[in-house]
N, CA and C atoms of all chains as a GROMACS GRO file, in nm:
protein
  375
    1UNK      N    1   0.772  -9.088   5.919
    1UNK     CA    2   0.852  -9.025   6.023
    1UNK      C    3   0.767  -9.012   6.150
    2UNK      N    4   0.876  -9.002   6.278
    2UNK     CA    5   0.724  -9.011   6.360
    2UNK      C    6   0.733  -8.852   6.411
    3UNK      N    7   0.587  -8.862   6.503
    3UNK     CA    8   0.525  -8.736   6.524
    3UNK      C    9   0.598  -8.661   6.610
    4UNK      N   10   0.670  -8.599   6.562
    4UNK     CA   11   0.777  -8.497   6.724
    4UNK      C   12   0.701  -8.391   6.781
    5UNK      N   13   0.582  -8.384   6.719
    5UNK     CA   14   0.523  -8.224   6.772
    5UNK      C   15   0.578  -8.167   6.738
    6UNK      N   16   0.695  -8.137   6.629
    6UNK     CA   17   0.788  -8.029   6.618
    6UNK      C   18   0.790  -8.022   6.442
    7UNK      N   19   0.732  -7.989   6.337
    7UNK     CA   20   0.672  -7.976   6.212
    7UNK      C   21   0.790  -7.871   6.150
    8UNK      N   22   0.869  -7.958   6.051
    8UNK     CA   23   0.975  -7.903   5.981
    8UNK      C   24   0.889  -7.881   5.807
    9UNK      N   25   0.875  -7.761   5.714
    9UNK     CA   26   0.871  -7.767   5.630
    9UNK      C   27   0.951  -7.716   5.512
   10UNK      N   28   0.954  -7.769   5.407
   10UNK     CA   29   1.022  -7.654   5.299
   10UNK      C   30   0.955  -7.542   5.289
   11UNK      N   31   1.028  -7.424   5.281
   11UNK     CA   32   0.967  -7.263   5.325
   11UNK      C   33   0.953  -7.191   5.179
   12UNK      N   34   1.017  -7.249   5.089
   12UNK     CA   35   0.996  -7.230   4.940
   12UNK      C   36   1.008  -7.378   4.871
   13UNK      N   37   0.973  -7.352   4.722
   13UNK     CA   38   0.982  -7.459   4.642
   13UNK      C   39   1.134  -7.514   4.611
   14UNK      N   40   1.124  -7.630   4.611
   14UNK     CA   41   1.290  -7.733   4.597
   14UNK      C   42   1.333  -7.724   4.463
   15UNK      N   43   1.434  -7.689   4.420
   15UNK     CA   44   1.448  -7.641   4.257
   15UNK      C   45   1.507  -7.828   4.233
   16UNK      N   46   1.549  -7.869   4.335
   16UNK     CA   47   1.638  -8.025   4.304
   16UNK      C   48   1.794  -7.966   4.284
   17UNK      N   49   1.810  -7.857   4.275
   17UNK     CA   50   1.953  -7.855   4.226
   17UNK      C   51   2.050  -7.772   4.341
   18UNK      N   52   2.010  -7.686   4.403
   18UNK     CA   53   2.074  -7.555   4.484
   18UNK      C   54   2.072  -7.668   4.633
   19UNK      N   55   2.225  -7.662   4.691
   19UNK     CA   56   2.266  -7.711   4.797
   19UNK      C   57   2.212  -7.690   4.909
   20UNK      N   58   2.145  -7.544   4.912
   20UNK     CA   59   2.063  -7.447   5.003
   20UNK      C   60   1.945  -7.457   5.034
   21UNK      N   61   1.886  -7.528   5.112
   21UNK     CA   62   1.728  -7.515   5.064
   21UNK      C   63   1.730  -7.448   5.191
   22UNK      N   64   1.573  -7.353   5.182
   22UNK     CA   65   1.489  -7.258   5.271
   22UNK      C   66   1.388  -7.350   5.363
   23UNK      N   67   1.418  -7.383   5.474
   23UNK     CA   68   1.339  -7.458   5.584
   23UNK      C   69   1.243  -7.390   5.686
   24UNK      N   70   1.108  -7.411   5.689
   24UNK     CA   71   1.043  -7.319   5.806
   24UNK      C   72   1.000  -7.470   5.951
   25UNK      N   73   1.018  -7.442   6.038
   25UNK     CA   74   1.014  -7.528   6.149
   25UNK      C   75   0.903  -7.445   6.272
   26UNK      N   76   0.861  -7.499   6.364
   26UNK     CA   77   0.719  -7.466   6.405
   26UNK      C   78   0.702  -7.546   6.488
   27UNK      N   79   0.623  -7.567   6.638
   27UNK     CA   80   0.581  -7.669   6.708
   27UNK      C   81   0.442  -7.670   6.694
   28UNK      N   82   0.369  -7.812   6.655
   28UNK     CA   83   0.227  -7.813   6.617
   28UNK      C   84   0.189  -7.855   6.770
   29UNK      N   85   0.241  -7.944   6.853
   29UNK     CA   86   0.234  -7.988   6.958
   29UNK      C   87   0.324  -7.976   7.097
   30UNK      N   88   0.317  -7.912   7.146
   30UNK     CA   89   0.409  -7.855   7.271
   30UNK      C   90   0.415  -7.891   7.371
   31UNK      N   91   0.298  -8.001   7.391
   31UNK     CA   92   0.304  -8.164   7.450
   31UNK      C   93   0.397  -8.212   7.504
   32UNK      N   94   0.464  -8.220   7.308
   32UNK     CA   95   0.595  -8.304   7.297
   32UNK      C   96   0.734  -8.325   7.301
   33UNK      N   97   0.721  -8.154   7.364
   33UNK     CA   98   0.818  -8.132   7.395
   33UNK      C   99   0.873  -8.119   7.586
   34UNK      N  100   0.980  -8.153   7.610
   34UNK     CA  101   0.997  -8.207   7.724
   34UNK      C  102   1.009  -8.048   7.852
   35UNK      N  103   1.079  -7.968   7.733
   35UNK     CA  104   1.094  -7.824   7.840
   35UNK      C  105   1.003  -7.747   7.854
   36UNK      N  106   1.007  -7.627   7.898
   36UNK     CA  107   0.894  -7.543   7.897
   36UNK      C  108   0.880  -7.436   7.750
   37UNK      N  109   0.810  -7.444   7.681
   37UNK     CA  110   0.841  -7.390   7.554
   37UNK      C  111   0.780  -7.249   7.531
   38UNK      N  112   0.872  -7.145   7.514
   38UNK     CA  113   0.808  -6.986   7.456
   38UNK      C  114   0.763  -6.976   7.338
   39UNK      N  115   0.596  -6.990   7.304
   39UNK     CA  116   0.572  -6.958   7.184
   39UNK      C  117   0.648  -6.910   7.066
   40UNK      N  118   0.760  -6.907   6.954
   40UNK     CA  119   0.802  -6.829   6.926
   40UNK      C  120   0.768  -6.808   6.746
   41UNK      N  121   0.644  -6.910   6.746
   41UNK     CA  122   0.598  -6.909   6.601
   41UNK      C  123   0.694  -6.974   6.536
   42UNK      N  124   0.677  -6.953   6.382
   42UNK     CA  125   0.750  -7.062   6.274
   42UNK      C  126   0.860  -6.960   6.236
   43UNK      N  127   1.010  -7.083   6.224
   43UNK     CA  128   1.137  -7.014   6.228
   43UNK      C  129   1.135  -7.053   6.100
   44UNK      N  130   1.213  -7.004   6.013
   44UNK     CA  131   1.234  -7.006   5.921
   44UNK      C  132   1.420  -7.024   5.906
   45UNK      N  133   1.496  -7.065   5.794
   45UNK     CA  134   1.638  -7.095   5.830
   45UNK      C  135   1.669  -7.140   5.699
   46UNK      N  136   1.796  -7.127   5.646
   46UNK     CA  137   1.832  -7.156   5.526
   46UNK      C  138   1.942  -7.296   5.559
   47UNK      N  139   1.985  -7.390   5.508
   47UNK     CA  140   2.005  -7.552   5.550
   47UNK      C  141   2.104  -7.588   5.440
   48UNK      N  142   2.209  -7.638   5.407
   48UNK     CA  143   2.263  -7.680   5.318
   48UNK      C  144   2.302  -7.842   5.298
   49UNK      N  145   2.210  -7.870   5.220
   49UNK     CA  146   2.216  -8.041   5.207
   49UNK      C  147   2.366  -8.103   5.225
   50UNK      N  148   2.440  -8.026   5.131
   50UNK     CA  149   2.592  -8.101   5.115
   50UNK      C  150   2.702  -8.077   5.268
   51UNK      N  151   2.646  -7.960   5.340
   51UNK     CA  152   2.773  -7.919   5.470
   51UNK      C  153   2.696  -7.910   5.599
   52UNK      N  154   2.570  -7.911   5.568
   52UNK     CA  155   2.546  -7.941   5.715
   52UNK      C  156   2.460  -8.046   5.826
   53UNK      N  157   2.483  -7.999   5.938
   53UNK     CA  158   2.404  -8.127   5.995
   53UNK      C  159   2.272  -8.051   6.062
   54UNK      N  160   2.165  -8.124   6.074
   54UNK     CA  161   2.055  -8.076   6.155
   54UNK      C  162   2.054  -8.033   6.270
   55UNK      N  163   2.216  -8.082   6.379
   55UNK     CA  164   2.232  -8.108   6.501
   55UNK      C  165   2.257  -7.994   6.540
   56UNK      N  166   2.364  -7.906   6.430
   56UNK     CA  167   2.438  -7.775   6.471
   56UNK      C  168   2.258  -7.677   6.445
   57UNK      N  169   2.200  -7.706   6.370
   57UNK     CA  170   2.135  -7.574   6.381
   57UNK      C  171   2.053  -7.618   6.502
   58UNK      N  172   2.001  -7.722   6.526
   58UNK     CA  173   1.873  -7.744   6.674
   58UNK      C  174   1.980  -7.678   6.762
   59UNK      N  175   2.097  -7.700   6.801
   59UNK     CA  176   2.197  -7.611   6.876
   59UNK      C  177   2.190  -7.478   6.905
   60UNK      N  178   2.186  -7.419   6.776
   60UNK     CA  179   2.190  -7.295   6.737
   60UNK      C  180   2.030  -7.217   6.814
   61UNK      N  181   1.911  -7.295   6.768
   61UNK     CA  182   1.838  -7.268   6.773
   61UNK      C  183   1.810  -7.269   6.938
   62UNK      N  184   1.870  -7.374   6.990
   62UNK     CA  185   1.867  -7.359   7.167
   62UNK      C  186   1.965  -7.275   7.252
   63UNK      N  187   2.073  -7.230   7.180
   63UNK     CA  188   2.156  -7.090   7.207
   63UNK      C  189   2.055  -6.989   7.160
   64UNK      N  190   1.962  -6.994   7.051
   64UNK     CA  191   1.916  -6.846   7.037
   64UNK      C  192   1.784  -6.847   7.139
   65UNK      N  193   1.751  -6.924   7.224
   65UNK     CA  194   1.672  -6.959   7.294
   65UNK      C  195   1.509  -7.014   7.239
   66UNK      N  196   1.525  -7.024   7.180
   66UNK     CA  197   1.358  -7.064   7.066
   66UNK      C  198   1.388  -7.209   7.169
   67UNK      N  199   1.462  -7.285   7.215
   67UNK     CA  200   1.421  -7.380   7.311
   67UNK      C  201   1.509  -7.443   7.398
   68UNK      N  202   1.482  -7.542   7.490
   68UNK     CA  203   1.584  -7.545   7.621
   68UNK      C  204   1.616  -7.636   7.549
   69UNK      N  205   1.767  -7.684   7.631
   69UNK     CA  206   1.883  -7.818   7.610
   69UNK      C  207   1.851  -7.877   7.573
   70UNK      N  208   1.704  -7.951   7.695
   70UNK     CA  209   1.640  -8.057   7.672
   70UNK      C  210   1.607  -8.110   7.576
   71UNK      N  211   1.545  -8.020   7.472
   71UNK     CA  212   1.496  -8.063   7.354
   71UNK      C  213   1.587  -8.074   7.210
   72UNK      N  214   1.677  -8.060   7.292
   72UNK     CA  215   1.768  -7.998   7.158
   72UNK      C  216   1.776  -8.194   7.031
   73UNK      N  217   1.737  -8.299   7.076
   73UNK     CA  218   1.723  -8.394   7.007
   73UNK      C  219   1.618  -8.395   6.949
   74UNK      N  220   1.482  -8.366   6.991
   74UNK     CA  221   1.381  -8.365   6.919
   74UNK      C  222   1.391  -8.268   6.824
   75UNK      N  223   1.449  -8.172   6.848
   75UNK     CA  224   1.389  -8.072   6.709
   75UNK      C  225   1.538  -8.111   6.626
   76UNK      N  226   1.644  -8.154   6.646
   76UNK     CA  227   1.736  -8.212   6.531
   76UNK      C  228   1.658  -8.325   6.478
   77UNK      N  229   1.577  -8.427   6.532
   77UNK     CA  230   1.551  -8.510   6.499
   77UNK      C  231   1.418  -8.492   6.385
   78UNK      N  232   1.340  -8.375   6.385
   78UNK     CA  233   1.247  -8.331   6.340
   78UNK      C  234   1.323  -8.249   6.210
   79UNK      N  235   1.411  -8.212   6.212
   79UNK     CA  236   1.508  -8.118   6.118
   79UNK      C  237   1.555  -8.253   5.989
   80UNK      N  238   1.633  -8.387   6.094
   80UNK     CA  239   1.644  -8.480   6.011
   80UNK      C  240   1.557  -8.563   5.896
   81UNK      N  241   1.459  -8.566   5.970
   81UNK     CA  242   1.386  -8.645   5.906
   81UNK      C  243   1.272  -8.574   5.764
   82UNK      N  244   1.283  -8.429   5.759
   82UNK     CA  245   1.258  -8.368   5.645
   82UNK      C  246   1.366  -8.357   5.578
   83UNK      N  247   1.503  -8.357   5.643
   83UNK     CA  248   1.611  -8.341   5.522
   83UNK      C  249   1.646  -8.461   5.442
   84UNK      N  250   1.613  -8.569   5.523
   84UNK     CA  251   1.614  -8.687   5.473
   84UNK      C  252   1.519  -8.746   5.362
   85UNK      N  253   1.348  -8.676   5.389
   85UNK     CA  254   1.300  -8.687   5.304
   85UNK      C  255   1.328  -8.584   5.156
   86UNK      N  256   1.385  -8.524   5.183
   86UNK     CA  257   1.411  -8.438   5.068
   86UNK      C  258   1.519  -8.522   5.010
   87UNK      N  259   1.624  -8.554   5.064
   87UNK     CA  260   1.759  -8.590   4.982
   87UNK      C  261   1.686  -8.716   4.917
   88UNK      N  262   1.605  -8.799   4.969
   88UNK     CA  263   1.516  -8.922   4.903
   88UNK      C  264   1.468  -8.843   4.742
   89UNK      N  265   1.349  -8.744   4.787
   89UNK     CA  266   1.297  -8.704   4.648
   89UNK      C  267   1.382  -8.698   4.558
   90UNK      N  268   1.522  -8.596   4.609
   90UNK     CA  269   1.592  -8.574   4.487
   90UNK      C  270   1.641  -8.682   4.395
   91UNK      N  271   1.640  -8.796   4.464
   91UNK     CA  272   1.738  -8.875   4.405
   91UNK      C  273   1.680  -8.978   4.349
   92UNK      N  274   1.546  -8.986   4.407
   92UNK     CA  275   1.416  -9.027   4.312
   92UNK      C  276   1.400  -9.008   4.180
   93UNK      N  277   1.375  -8.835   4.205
   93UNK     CA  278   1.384  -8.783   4.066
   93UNK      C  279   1.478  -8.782   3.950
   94UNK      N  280   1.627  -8.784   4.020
   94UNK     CA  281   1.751  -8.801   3.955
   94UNK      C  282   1.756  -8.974   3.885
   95UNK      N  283   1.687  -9.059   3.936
   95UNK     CA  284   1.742  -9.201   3.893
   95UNK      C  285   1.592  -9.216   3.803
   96UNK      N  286   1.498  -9.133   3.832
   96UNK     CA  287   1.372  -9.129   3.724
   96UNK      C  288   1.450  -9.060   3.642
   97UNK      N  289   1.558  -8.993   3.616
   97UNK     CA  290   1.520  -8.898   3.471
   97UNK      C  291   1.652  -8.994   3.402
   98UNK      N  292   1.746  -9.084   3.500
   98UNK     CA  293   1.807  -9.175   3.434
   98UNK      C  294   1.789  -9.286   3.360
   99UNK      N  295   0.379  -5.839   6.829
   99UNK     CA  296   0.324  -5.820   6.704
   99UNK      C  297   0.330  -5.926   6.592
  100UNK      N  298   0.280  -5.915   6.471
  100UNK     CA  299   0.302  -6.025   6.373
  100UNK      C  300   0.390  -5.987   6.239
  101UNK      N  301   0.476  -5.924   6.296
  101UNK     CA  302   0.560  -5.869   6.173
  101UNK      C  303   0.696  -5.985   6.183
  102UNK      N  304   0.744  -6.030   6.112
  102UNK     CA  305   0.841  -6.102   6.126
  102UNK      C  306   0.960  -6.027   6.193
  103UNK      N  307   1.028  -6.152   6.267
  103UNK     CA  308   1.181  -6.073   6.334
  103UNK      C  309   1.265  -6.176   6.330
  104UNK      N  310   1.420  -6.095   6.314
  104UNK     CA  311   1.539  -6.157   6.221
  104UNK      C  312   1.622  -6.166   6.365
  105UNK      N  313   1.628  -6.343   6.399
  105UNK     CA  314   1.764  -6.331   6.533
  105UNK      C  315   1.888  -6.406   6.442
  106UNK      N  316   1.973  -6.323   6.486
  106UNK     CA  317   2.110  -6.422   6.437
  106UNK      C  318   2.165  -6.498   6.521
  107UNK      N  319   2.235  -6.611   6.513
  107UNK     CA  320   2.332  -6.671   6.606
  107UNK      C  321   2.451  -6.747   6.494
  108UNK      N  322   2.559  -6.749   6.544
  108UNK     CA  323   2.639  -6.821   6.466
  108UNK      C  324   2.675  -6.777   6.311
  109UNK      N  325   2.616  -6.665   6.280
  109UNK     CA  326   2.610  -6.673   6.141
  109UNK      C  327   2.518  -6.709   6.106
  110UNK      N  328   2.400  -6.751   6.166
  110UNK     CA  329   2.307  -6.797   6.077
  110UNK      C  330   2.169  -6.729   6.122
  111UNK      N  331   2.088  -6.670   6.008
  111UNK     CA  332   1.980  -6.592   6.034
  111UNK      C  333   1.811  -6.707   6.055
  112UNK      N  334   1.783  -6.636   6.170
  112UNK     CA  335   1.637  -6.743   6.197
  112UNK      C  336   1.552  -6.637   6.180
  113UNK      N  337   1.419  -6.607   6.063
  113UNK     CA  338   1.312  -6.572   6.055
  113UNK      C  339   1.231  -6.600   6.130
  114UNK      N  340   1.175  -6.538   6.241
  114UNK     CA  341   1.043  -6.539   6.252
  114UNK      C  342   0.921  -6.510   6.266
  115UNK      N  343   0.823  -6.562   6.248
  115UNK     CA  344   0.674  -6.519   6.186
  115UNK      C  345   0.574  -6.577   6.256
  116UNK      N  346   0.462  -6.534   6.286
  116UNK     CA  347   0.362  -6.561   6.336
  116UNK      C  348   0.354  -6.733   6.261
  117UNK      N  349   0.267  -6.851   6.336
  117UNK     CA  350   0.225  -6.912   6.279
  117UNK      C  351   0.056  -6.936   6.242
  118UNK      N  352   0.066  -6.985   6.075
  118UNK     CA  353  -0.122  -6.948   6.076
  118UNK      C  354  -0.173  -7.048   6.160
  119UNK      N  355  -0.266  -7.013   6.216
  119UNK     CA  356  -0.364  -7.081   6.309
  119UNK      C  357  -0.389  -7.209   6.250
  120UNK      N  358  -0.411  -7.231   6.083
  120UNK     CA  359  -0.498  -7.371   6.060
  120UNK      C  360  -0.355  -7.480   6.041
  121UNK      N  361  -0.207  -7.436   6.088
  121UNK     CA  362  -0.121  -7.556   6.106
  121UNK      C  363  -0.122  -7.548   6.233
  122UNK      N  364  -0.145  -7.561   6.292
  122UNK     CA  365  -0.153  -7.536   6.461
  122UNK      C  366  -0.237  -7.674   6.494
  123UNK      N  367  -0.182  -7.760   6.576
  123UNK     CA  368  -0.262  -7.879   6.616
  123UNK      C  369  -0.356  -7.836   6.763
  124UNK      N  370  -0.376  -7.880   6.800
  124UNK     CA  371  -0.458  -7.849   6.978
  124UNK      C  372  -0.370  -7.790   7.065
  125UNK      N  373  -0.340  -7.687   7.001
  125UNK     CA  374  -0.283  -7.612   7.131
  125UNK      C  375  -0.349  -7.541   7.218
   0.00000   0.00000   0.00000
Protein backbone atom coordinates (compact mmCIF):
# COMPACT_ATOMS: atom_id res chain seq x y z
CA UNK A 1 0.00 0.00 0.00
CA UNK A 2 1.49 3.24 -0.49
CA UNK A 3 2.70 5.68 2.12
CA UNK A 4 -0.22 8.32 2.86
CA UNK A 5 1.42 9.66 5.99
CA UNK A 6 -1.84 8.79 7.36
CA UNK A 7 -1.29 5.12 9.43
CA UNK A 8 -4.61 3.14 9.82
CA UNK A 9 -4.36 0.24 12.43
CA UNK A 10 -6.45 -2.55 13.97
CA UNK A 11 -7.09 -1.06 17.58
CA UNK A 12 -7.83 -4.60 18.95
CA UNK A 13 -7.29 -8.16 17.83
CA UNK A 14 -9.42 -9.46 14.52
CA UNK A 15 -11.53 -12.41 15.87
CA UNK A 16 -12.12 -13.19 11.68
CA UNK A 17 -15.70 -13.41 12.45
CA UNK A 18 -17.51 -10.01 13.99
CA UNK A 19 -18.56 -7.55 11.03
CA UNK A 20 -17.23 -4.75 13.43
CA UNK A 21 -13.80 -4.37 13.69
CA UNK A 22 -12.10 -1.58 16.14
CA UNK A 23 -9.78 0.76 13.87
CA UNK A 24 -7.18 3.32 15.38
CA UNK A 25 -5.95 5.92 12.56
CA UNK A 26 -3.09 8.56 13.28
CA UNK A 27 -0.87 10.79 10.99
CA UNK A 28 2.83 9.49 11.09
CA UNK A 29 3.62 12.18 8.46
CA UNK A 30 1.86 15.55 8.16
CA UNK A 31 3.95 16.29 5.18
CA UNK A 32 1.48 14.38 3.46
CA UNK A 33 -1.06 15.84 3.99
CA UNK A 34 -2.22 18.71 1.77
CA UNK A 35 -4.18 21.02 4.55
CA UNK A 36 -3.08 22.46 7.53
CA UNK A 37 -3.37 19.69 10.11
CA UNK A 38 -4.37 20.05 14.15
CA UNK A 39 -2.48 17.57 15.96
CA UNK A 40 -5.31 15.51 17.18
CA UNK A 41 -3.44 12.19 18.08
CA UNK A 42 -4.73 8.59 17.22
CA UNK A 43 -8.59 8.29 16.55
CA UNK A 44 -9.83 5.40 17.25
CA UNK A 45 -13.48 4.23 15.44
CA UNK A 46 -15.43 1.14 15.20
CA UNK A 47 -15.84 0.11 11.02
CA UNK A 48 -18.13 -2.51 9.74
CA UNK A 49 -16.70 -4.70 6.98
CA UNK A 50 -20.17 -5.78 5.53
CA UNK A 51 -22.09 -1.84 5.52
CA UNK A 52 -19.64 0.42 5.30
CA UNK A 53 -17.47 2.50 3.23
CA UNK A 54 -14.15 4.20 4.32
CA UNK A 55 -15.40 7.37 2.43
CA UNK A 56 -18.39 8.12 4.86
CA UNK A 57 -16.21 7.92 7.90
CA UNK A 58 -12.94 10.17 6.31
CA UNK A 59 -16.21 12.50 5.87
CA UNK A 60 -17.24 12.18 9.16
CA UNK A 61 -13.95 12.62 10.40
CA UNK A 62 -13.57 16.07 8.31
CA UNK A 63 -17.08 17.29 9.69
CA UNK A 64 -15.71 16.46 13.16
CA UNK A 65 -12.81 18.55 12.14
CA UNK A 66 -9.73 16.07 12.88
CA UNK A 67 -9.14 17.39 9.10
CA UNK A 68 -9.88 19.80 6.16
CA UNK A 69 -11.91 18.82 2.80
CA UNK A 70 -8.82 18.66 1.23
CA UNK A 71 -7.74 15.63 2.59
CA UNK A 72 -10.70 13.97 2.91
CA UNK A 73 -9.22 11.29 -0.06
CA UNK A 74 -6.16 10.56 1.55
CA UNK A 75 -7.32 9.49 4.79
CA UNK A 76 -10.36 7.34 2.97
CA UNK A 77 -7.73 6.11 0.98
CA UNK A 78 -5.54 5.18 4.03
CA UNK A 79 -8.88 3.73 5.79
CA UNK A 80 -9.17 1.57 2.43
CA UNK A 81 -6.33 0.06 2.07
CA UNK A 82 -6.20 -1.53 5.76
CA UNK A 83 -9.75 -2.63 5.25
CA UNK A 84 -8.78 -4.19 2.28
CA UNK A 85 -5.96 -5.78 3.79
CA UNK A 86 -7.99 -7.23 6.39
CA UNK A 87 -10.91 -8.55 4.18
CA UNK A 88 -7.69 -10.33 2.19
CA UNK A 89 -6.51 -12.05 5.62
CA UNK A 90 -9.86 -13.19 6.34
CA UNK A 91 -10.41 -14.93 3.42
CA UNK A 92 -6.99 -16.27 3.35
CA UNK A 93 -7.66 -17.83 6.39
CA UNK A 94 -11.19 -18.95 5.40
CA UNK A 95 -9.96 -20.81 2.02
CA UNK A 96 -6.82 -22.17 4.35
CA UNK A 97 -9.17 -23.84 6.72
CA UNK A 98 -11.09 -25.08 3.43
CA UNK B 1 -4.03 16.63 28.44
CA UNK B 2 -3.53 12.84 27.66
CA UNK B 3 -6.63 11.42 28.84
CA UNK B 4 -8.63 10.22 26.00
CA UNK B 5 -11.75 12.27 24.56
CA UNK B 6 -15.00 10.91 23.01
CA UNK B 7 -16.31 13.31 19.79
CA UNK B 8 -19.40 12.10 18.16
CA UNK B 9 -20.59 12.90 14.72
CA UNK B 10 -23.19 11.09 12.81
CA UNK B 11 -23.68 8.47 15.22
CA UNK B 12 -20.48 7.49 15.25
CA UNK B 13 -18.05 7.74 18.27
CA UNK B 14 -14.18 8.83 17.51
CA UNK B 15 -11.75 8.04 20.50
CA UNK B 16 -9.11 10.02 21.05
CA UNK B 17 -5.74 9.48 22.60
CA UNK B 18 -2.50 10.79 22.76
CA UNK B 19 -0.20 9.14 20.22
CA UNK B 20 3.01 7.12 21.60
CA UNK B 21 5.93 8.92 20.47
CA UNK B 22 7.83 5.65 19.04
CA UNK B 23 4.87 5.48 16.04
CA UNK B 24 5.44 8.92 15.25
CA UNK B 25 7.67 9.30 12.05
CA UNK B 26 9.78 12.85 11.85
CA UNK B 27 7.55 15.03 12.96
Amino acid sequence: AEDTGVRVELAEEDDGKKSSIALRLWVEDQKKLKGKYKDSGAIEFSFDLETEVPESIAQEMVDSGFFLEIDVKIVSKSIRDRVSLIKWRRQRIVSGCN
Amino acid sequence: SSAAQVVHSAGRRFIVSPVPESRLKDQ
